[in-house]
N, CA, C and O atoms as a printed pandas DataFrame, in Angstrom:
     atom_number atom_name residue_name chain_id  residue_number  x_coord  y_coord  z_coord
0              1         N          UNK        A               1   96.601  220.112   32.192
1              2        CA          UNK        A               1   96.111  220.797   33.382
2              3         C          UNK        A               1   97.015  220.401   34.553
3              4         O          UNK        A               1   97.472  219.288   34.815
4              5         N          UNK        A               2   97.173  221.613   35.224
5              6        CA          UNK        A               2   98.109  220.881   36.482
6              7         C          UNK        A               2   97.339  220.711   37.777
7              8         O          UNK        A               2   96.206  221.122   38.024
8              9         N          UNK        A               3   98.308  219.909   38.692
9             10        CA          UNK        A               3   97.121  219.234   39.888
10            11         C          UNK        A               3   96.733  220.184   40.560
11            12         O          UNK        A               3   95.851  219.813   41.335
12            13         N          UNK        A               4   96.954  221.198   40.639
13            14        CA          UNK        A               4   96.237  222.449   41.618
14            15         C          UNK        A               4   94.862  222.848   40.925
15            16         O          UNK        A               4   93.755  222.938   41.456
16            17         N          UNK        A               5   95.181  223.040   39.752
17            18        CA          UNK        A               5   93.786  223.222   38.691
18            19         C          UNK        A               5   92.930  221.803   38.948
19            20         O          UNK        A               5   91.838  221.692   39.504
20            21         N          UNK        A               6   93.739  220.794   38.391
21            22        CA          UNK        A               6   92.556  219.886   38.558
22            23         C          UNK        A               6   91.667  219.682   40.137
23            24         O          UNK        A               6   90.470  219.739   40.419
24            25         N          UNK        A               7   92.542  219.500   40.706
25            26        CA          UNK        A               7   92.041  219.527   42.546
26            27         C          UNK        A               7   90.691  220.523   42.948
27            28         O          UNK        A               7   89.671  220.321   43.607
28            29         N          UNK        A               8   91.309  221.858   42.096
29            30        CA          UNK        A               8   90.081  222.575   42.511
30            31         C          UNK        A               8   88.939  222.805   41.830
31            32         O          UNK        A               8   87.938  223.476   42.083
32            33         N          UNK        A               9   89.287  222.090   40.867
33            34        CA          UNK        A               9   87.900  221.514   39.596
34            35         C          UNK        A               9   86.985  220.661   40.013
35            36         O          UNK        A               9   85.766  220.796   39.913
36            37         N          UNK        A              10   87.584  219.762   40.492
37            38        CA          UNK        A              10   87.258  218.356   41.191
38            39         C          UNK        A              10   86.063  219.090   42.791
39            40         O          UNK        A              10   84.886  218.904   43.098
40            41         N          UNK        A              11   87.341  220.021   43.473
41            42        CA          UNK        A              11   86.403  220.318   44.478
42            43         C          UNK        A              11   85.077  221.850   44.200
43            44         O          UNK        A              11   84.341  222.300   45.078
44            45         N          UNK        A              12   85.143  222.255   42.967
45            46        CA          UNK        A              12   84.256  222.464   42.328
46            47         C          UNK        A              12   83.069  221.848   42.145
47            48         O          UNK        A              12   81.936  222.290   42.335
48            49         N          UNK        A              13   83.395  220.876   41.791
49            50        CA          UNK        A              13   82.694  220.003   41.052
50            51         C          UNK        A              13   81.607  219.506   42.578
51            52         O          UNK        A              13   80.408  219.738   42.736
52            53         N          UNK        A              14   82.534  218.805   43.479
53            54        CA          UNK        A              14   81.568  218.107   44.704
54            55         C          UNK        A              14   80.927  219.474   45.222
55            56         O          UNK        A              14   79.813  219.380   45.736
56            57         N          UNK        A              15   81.418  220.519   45.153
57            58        CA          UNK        A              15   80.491  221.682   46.132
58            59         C          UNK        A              15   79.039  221.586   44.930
59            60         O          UNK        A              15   77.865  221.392   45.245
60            61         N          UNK        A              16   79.338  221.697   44.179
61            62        CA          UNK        A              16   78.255  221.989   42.886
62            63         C          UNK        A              16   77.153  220.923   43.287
63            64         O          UNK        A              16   75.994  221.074   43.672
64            65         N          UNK        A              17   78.080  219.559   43.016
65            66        CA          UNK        A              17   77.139  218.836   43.499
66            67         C          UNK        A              17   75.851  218.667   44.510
67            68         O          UNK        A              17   74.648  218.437   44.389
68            69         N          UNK        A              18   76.773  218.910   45.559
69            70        CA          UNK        A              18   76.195  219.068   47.129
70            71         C          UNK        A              18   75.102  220.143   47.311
71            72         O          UNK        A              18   74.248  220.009   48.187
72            73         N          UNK        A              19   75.133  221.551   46.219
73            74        CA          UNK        A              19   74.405  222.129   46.303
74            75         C          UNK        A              19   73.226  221.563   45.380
75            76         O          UNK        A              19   72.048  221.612   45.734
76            77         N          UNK        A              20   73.502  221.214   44.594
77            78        CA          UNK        A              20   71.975  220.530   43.953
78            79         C          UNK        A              20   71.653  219.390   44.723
79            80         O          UNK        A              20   70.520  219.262   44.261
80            81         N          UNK        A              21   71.732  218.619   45.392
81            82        CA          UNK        A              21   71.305  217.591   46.071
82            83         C          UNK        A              21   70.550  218.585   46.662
83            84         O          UNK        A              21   69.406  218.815   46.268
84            85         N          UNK        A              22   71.229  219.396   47.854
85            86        CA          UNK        A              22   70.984  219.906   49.067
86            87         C          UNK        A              22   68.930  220.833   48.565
87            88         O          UNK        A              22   67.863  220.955   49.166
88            89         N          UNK        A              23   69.477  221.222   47.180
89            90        CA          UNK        A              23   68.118  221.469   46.301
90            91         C          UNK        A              23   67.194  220.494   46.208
91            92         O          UNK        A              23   66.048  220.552   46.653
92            93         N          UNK        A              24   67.809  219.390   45.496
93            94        CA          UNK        A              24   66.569  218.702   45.125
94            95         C          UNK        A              24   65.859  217.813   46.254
95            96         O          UNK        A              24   64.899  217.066   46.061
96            97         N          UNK        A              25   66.608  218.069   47.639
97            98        CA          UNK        A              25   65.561  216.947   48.848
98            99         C          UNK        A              25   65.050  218.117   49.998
99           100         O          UNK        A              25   64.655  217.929   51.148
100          101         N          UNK        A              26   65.216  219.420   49.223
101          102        CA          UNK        A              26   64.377  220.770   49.964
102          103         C          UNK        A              26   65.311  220.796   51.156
103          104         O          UNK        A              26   64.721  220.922   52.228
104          105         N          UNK        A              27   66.156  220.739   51.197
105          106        CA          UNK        A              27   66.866  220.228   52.413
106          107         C          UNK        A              27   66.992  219.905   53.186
107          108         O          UNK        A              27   67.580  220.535   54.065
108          109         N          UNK        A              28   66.554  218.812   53.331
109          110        CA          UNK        A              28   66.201  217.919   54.493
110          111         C          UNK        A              28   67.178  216.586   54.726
111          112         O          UNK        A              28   67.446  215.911   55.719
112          113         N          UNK        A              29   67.594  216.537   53.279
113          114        CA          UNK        A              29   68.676  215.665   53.280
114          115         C          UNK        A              29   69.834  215.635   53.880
115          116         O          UNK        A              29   70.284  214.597   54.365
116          117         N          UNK        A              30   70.485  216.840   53.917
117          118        CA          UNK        A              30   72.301  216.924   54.329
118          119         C          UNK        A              30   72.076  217.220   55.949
119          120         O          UNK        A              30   73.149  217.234   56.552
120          121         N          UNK        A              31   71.235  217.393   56.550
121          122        CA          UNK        A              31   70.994  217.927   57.883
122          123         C          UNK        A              31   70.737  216.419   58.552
123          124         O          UNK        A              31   70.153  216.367   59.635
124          125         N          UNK        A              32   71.180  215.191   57.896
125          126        CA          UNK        A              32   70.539  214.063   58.772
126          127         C          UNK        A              32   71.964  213.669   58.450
127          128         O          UNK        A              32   72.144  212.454   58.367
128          129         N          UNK        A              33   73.294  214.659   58.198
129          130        CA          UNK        A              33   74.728  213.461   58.301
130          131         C          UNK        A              33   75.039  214.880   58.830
131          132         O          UNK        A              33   75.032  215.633   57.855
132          133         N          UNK        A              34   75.285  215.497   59.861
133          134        CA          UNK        A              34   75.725  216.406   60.794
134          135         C          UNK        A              34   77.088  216.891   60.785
135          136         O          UNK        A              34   77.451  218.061   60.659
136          137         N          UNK        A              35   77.909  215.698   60.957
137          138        CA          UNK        A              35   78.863  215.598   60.993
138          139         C          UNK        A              35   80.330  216.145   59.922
139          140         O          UNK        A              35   81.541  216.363   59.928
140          141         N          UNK        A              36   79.163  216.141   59.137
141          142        CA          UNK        A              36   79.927  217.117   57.794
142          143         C          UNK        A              36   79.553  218.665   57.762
143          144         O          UNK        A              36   78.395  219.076   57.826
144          145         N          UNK        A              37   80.803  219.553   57.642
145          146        CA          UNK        A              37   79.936  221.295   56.922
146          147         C          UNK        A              37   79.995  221.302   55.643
147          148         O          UNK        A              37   80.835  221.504   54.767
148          149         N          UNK        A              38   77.912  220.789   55.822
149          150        CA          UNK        A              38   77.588  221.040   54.382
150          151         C          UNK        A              38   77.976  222.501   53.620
151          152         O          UNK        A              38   78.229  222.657   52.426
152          153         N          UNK        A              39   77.944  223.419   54.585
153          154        CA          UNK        A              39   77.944  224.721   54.064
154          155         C          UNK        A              39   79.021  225.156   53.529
155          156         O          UNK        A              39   79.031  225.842   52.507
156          157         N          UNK        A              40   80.121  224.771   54.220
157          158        CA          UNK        A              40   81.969  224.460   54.037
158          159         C          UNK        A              40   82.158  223.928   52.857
159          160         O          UNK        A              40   82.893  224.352   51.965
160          161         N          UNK        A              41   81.386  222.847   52.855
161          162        CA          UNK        A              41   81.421  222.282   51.125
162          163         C          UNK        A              41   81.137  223.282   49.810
163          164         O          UNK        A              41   81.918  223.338   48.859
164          165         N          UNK        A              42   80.172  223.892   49.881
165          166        CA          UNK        A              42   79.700  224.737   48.914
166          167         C          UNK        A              42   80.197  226.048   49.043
167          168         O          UNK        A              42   80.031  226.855   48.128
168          169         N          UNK        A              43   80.939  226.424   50.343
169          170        CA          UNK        A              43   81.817  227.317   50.414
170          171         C          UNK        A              43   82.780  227.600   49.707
171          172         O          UNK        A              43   82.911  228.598   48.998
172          173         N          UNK        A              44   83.597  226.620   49.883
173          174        CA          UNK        A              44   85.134  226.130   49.111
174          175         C          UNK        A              44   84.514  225.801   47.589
175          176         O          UNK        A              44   85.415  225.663   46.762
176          177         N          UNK        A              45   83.133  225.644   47.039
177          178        CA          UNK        A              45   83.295  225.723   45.775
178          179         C          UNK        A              45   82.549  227.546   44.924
179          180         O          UNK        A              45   82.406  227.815   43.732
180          181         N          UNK        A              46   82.275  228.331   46.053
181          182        CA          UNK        A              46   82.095  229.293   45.842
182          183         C          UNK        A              46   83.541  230.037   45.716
183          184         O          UNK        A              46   83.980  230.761   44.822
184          185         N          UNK        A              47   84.099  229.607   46.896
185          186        CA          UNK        A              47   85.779  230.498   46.734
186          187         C          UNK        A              47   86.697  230.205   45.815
187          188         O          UNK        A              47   87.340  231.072   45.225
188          189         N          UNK        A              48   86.810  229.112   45.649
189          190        CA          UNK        A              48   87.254  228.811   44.366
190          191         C          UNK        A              48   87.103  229.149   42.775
191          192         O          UNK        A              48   87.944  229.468   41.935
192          193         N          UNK        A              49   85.962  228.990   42.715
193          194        CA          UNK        A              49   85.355  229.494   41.298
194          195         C          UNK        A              49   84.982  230.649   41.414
195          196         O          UNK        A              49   84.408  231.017   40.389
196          197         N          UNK        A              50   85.045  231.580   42.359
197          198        CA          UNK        A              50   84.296  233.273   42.256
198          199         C          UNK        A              50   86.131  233.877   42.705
199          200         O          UNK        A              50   86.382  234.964   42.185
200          201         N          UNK        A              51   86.839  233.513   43.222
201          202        CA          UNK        A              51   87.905  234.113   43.609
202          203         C          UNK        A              51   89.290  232.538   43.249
203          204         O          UNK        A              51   89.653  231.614   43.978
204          205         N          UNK        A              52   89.609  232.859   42.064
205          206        CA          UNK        A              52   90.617  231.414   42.155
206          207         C          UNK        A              52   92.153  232.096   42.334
207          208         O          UNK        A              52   93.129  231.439   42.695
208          209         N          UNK        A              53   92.174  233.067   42.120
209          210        CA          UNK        A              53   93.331  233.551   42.074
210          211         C          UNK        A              53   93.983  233.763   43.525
211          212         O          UNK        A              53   95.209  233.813   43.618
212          213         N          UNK        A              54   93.234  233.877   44.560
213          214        CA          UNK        A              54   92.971  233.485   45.942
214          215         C          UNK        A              54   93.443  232.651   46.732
215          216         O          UNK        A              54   94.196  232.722   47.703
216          217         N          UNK        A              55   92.656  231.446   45.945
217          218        CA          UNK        A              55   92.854  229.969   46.693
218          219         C          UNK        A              55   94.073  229.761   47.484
219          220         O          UNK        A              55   95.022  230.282   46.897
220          221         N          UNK        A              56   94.407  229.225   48.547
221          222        CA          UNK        A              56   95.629  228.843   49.135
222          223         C          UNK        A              56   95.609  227.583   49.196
223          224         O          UNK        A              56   94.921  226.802   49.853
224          225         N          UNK        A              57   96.758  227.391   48.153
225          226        CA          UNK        A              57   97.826  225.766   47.600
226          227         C          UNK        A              57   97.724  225.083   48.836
227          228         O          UNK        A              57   97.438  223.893   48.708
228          229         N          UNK        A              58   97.883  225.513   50.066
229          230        CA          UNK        A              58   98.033  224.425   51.321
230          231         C          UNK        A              58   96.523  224.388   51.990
231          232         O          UNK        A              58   96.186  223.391   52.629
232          233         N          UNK        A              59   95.588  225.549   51.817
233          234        CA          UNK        A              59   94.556  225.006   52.190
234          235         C          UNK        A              59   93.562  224.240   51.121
235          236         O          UNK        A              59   92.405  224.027   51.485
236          237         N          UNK        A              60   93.923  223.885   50.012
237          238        CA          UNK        A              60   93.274  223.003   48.967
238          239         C          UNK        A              60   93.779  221.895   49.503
239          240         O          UNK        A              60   93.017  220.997   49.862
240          241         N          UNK        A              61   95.571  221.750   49.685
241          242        CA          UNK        A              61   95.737  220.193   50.276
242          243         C          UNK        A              61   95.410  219.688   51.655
243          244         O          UNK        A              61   95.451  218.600   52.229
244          245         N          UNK        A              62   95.065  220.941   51.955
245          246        CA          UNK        A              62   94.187  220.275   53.814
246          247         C          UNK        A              62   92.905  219.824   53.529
247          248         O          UNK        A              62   92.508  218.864   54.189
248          249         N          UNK        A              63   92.265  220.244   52.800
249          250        CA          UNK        A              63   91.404  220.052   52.246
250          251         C          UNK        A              63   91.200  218.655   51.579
251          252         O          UNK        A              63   90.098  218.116   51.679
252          253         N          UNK        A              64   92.049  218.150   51.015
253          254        CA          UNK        A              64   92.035  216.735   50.200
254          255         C          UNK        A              64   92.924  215.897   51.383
255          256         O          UNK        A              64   92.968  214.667   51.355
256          257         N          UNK        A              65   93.206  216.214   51.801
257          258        CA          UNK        A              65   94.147  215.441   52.744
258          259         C          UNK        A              65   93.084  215.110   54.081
259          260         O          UNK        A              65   93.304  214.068   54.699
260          261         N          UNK        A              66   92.236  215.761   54.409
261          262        CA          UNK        A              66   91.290  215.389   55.751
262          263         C          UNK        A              66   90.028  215.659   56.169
263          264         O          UNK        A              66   89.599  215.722   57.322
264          265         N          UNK        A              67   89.221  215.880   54.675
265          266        CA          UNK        A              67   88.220  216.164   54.341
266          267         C          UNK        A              67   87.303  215.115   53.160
267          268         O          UNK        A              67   86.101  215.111   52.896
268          269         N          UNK        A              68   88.173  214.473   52.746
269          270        CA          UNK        A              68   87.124  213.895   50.889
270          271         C          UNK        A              68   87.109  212.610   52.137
271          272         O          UNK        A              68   86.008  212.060   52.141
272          273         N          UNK        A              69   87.733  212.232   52.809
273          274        CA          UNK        A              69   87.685  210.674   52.952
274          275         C          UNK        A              69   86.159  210.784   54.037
275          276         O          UNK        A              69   85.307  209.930   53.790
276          277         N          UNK        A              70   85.873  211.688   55.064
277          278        CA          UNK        A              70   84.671  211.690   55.790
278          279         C          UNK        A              70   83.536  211.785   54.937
279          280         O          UNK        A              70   82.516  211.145   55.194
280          281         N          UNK        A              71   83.654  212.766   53.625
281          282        CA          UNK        A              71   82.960  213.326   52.686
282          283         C          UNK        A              71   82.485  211.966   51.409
283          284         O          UNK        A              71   81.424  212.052   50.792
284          285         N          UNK        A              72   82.936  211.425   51.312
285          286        CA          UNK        A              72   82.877  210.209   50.258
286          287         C          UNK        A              72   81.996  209.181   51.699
287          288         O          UNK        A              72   80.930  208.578   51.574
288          289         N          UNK        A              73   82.531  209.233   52.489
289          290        CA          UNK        A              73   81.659  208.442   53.646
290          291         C          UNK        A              73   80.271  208.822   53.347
291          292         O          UNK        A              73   79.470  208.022   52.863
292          293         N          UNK        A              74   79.924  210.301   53.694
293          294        CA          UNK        A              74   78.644  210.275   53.498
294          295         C          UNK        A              74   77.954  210.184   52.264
295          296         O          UNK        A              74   76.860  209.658   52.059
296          297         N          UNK        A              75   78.688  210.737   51.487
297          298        CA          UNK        A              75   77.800  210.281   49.910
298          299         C          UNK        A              75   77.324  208.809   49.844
299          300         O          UNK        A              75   76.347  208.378   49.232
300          301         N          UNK        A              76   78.192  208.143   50.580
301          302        CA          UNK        A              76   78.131  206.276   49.980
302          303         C          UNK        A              76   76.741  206.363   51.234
303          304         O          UNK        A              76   75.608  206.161   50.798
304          305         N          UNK        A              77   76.865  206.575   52.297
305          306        CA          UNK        A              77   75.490  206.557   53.076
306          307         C          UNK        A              77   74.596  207.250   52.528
307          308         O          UNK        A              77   73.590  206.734   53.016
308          309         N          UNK        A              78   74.171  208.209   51.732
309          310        CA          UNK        A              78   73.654  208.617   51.035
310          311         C          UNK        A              78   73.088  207.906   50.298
311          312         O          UNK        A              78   72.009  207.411   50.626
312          313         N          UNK        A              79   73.568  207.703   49.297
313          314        CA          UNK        A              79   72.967  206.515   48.179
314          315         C          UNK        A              79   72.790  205.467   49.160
315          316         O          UNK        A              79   72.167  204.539   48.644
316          317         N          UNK        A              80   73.053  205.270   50.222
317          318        CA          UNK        A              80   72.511  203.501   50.339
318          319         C          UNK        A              80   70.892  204.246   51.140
319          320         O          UNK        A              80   69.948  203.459   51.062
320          321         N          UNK        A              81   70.577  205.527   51.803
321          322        CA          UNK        A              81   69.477  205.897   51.999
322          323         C          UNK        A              81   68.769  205.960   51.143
323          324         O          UNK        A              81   67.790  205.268   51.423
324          325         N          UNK        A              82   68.594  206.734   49.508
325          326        CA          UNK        A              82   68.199  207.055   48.373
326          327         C          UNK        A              82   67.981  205.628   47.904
327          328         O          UNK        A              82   66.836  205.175   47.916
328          329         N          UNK        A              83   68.899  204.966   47.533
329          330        CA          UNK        A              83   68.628  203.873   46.632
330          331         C          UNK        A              83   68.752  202.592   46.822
331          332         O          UNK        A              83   68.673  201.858   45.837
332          333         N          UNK        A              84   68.965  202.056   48.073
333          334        CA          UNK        A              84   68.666  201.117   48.432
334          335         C          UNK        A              84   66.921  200.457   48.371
335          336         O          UNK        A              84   66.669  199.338   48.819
């Protein structure tokens, strides 16, 4: 697999995620870290997987380049809300 495929598997994968969370706490959850677009998240894994042929190579790496590091922030606050 090459890194453009994997990248947008990967950001597949976290939109997917984000939308079942965003499910399973009725959503009440993602609206208490603001600072992120939750919706942006599940966006980019709608555009991706419904239109891949689409995708733009430089906006996937803007994307990994200034986005996962705020985004991994809140997941880790996340779990320390959940499961702490």
């Amino acid at each position: 697999m090459n890194t453009m495929a994997y990248a947008c598997m990967v950001l597949i994968a976290l939109g997917e995620s984000v939308k079942t969370l965003d499910k399973l706490t009725d959503r009440k959850l993602l609206p208490t870290y603001p600072s992120i677009d939750w919706k942006g998240v599940m966006g980019v894994r709608d555009v991706i997987a419904l239109h891949y042929f689409d995708v733009d190579p430089e906006a996937v790496f803007d994307i990994i380049k200034n986005d996962l590091t705020p985004l991994k922030q809140a997941i880790d606050y996340f779990r320390k809300q959940l499961f702490s």
